[in-house]
C-alpha positions as CSV (number, residue, x, y, z in Angstrom):
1,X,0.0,0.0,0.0
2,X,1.3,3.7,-0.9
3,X,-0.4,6.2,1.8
4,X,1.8,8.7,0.0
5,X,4.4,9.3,-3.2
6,X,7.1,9.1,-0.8
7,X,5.8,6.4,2.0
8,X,5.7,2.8,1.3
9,X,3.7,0.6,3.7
10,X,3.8,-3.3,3.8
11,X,2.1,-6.1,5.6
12,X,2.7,-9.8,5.6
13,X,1.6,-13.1,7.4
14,X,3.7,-16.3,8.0
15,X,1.3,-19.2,8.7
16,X,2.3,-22.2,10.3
17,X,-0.1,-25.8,10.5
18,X,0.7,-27.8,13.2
19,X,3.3,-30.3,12.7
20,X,4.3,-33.9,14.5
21,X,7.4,-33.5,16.8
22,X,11.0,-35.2,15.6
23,X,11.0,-39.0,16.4
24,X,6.7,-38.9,16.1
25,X,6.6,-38.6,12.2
26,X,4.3,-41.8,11.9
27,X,2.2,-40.2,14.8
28,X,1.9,-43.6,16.8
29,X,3.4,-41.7,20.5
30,X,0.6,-40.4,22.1
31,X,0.7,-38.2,25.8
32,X,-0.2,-41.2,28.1
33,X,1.3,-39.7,31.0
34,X,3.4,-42.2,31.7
35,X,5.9,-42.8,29.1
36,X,5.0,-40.0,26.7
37,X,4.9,-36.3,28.0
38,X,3.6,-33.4,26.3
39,X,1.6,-33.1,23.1
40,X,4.4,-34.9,21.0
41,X,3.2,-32.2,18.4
42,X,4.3,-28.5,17.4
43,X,1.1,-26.4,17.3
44,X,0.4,-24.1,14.3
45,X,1.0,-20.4,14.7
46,X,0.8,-17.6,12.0
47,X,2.2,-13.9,13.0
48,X,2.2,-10.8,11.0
49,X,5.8,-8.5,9.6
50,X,5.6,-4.8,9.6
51,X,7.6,-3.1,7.1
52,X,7.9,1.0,6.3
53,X,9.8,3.2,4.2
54,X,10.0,6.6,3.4
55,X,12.1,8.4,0.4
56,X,13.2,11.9,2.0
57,X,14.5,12.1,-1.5
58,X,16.3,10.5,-4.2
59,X,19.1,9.3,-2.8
60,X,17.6,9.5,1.3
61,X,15.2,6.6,2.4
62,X,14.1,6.1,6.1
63,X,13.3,2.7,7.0
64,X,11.9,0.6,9.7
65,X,11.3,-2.9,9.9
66,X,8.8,-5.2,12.8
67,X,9.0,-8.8,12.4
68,X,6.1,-10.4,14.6
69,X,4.1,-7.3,15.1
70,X,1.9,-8.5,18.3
71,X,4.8,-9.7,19.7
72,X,3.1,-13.8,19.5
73,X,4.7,-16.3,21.5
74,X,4.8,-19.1,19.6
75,X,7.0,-22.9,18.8
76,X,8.5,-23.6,15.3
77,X,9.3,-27.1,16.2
78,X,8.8,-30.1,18.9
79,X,11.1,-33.3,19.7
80,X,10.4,-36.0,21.2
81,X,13.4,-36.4,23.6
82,X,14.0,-38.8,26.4
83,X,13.8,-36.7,30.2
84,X,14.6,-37.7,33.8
85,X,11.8,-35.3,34.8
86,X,7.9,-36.4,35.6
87,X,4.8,-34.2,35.3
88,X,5.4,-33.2,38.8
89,X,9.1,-31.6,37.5
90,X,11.2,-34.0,39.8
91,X,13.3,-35.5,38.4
92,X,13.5,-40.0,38.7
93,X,16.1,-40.9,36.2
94,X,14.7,-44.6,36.2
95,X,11.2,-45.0,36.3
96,X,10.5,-48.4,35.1
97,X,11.8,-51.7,36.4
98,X,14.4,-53.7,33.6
99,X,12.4,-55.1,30.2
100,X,14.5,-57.7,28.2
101,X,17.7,-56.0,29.8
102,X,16.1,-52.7,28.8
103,X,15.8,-49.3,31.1
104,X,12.6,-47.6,29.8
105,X,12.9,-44.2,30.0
106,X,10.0,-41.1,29.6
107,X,9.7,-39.0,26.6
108,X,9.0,-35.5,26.9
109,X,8.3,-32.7,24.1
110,X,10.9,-30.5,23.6
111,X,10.0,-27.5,22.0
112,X,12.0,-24.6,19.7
113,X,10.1,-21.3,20.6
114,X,9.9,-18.7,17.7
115,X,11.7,-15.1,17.6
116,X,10.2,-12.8,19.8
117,X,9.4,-9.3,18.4
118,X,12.2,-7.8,16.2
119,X,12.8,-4.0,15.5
120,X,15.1,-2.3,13.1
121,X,15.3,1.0,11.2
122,X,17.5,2.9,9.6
123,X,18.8,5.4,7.1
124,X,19.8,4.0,3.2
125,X,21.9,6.5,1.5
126,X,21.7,6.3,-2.4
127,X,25.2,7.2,-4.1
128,X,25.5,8.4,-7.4
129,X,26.5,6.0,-9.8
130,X,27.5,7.4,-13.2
131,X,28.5,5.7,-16.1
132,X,30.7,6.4,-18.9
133,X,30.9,5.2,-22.2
Protein backbone atom coordinates (compact mmCIF):
# COMPACT_ATOMS: atom_id res chain seq x y z
CA UNK A 1 0.00 0.00 0.00
CA UNK A 2 1.29 3.68 -0.89
CA UNK A 3 -0.36 6.25 1.76
CA UNK A 4 1.75 8.74 0.00
CA UNK A 5 4.40 9.28 -3.18
CA UNK A 6 7.09 9.14 -0.85
CA UNK A 7 5.76 6.42 2.01
CA UNK A 8 5.74 2.80 1.30
CA UNK A 9 3.75 0.62 3.70
CA UNK A 10 3.82 -3.28 3.80
CA UNK A 11 2.08 -6.12 5.61
CA UNK A 12 2.70 -9.83 5.63
CA UNK A 13 1.57 -13.08 7.39
CA UNK A 14 3.73 -16.30 8.00
CA UNK A 15 1.28 -19.25 8.71
CA UNK A 16 2.27 -22.21 10.28
CA UNK A 17 -0.15 -25.80 10.53
CA UNK A 18 0.68 -27.81 13.19
CA UNK A 19 3.26 -30.33 12.75
CA UNK A 20 4.27 -33.87 14.55
CA UNK A 21 7.37 -33.53 16.76
CA UNK A 22 11.00 -35.15 15.61
CA UNK A 23 11.01 -39.01 16.38
CA UNK A 24 6.73 -38.92 16.07
CA UNK A 25 6.61 -38.63 12.19
CA UNK A 26 4.30 -41.76 11.94
CA UNK A 27 2.15 -40.25 14.79
CA UNK A 28 1.90 -43.65 16.78
CA UNK A 29 3.44 -41.68 20.51
CA UNK A 30 0.57 -40.43 22.13
CA UNK A 31 0.66 -38.22 25.80
CA UNK A 32 -0.21 -41.20 28.09
CA UNK A 33 1.30 -39.66 31.05
CA UNK A 34 3.40 -42.15 31.71
CA UNK A 35 5.87 -42.83 29.12
CA UNK A 36 5.01 -40.02 26.72
CA UNK A 37 4.87 -36.33 27.98
CA UNK A 38 3.57 -33.45 26.27
CA UNK A 39 1.63 -33.11 23.09
CA UNK A 40 4.42 -34.92 21.04
CA UNK A 41 3.21 -32.24 18.36
CA UNK A 42 4.26 -28.51 17.39
CA UNK A 43 1.13 -26.43 17.34
CA UNK A 44 0.40 -24.11 14.29
CA UNK A 45 0.95 -20.41 14.68
CA UNK A 46 0.80 -17.59 12.04
CA UNK A 47 2.22 -13.91 13.01
CA UNK A 48 2.20 -10.82 11.04
CA UNK A 49 5.83 -8.48 9.65
CA UNK A 50 5.57 -4.84 9.58
CA UNK A 51 7.57 -3.07 7.09
CA UNK A 52 7.91 0.99 6.34
CA UNK A 53 9.80 3.25 4.16
CA UNK A 54 10.01 6.63 3.45
CA UNK A 55 12.05 8.35 0.36
CA UNK A 56 13.15 11.93 1.98
CA UNK A 57 14.53 12.10 -1.55
CA UNK A 58 16.32 10.48 -4.25
CA UNK A 59 19.11 9.31 -2.78
CA UNK A 60 17.58 9.54 1.29
CA UNK A 61 15.19 6.64 2.41
CA UNK A 62 14.10 6.10 6.06
CA UNK A 63 13.26 2.70 6.97
CA UNK A 64 11.87 0.62 9.73
CA UNK A 65 11.25 -2.94 9.93
CA UNK A 66 8.79 -5.19 12.77
CA UNK A 67 8.98 -8.83 12.35
CA UNK A 68 6.08 -10.38 14.64
CA UNK A 69 4.11 -7.32 15.08
CA UNK A 70 1.94 -8.50 18.35
CA UNK A 71 4.78 -9.66 19.74
CA UNK A 72 3.09 -13.78 19.49
CA UNK A 73 4.66 -16.28 21.47
CA UNK A 74 4.79 -19.05 19.59
CA UNK A 75 7.01 -22.92 18.80
CA UNK A 76 8.53 -23.59 15.34
CA UNK A 77 9.30 -27.12 16.15
CA UNK A 78 8.84 -30.07 18.89
CA UNK A 79 11.10 -33.33 19.73
CA UNK A 80 10.39 -35.98 21.16
CA UNK A 81 13.41 -36.37 23.59
CA UNK A 82 13.98 -38.82 26.44
CA UNK A 83 13.81 -36.70 30.22
CA UNK A 84 14.58 -37.66 33.83
CA UNK A 85 11.77 -35.29 34.84
CA UNK A 86 7.88 -36.39 35.63
CA UNK A 87 4.78 -34.21 35.31
CA UNK A 88 5.41 -33.20 38.77
CA UNK A 89 9.06 -31.63 37.54
CA UNK A 90 11.16 -34.04 39.82
CA UNK A 91 13.31 -35.51 38.43
CA UNK A 92 13.48 -39.99 38.69
CA UNK A 93 16.05 -40.86 36.16
CA UNK A 94 14.68 -44.58 36.18
CA UNK A 95 11.22 -44.97 36.30
CA UNK A 96 10.51 -48.44 35.06
CA UNK A 97 11.83 -51.75 36.36
CA UNK A 98 14.39 -53.67 33.65
CA UNK A 99 12.37 -55.12 30.15
CA UNK A 100 14.51 -57.69 28.19
CA UNK A 101 17.71 -55.98 29.80
CA UNK A 102 16.14 -52.70 28.77
CA UNK A 103 15.79 -49.32 31.10
CA UNK A 104 12.61 -47.58 29.77
CA UNK A 105 12.93 -44.15 29.99
CA UNK A 106 10.03 -41.08 29.65
CA UNK A 107 9.69 -38.96 26.59
CA UNK A 108 9.03 -35.52 26.90
CA UNK A 109 8.31 -32.72 24.14
CA UNK A 110 10.92 -30.47 23.61
CA UNK A 111 9.97 -27.54 21.97
CA UNK A 112 11.96 -24.62 19.70
CA UNK A 113 10.09 -21.30 20.61
CA UNK A 114 9.91 -18.70 17.74
CA UNK A 115 11.69 -15.06 17.57
CA UNK A 116 10.17 -12.75 19.82
CA UNK A 117 9.44 -9.32 18.43
CA UNK A 118 12.22 -7.84 16.17
CA UNK A 119 12.76 -3.99 15.54
CA UNK A 120 15.11 -2.27 13.10
CA UNK A 121 15.33 1.05 11.19
CA UNK A 122 17.53 2.87 9.60
CA UNK A 123 18.82 5.37 7.15
CA UNK A 124 19.77 4.01 3.25
CA UNK A 125 21.94 6.51 1.53
CA UNK A 126 21.72 6.26 -2.42
CA UNK A 127 25.23 7.23 -4.07
CA UNK A 128 25.47 8.42 -7.37
CA UNK A 129 26.46 5.98 -9.83
CA UNK A 130 27.53 7.37 -13.20
CA UNK A 131 28.49 5.66 -16.13
CA UNK A 132 30.74 6.45 -18.86
CA UNK A 133 30.91 5.25 -22.18
Amino acid sequence: MQAISKLLLNAGLVAVSSSHARGNENNLHQSDGKYYLGACRSPGYAIVNFNARYQVNRRLELFVKINNLFDRHYYTAAQLVPTGFNEKHTINARPFPSVNGMLPVVHATFYAPGALRGIWGGIQLKRGIQLKL
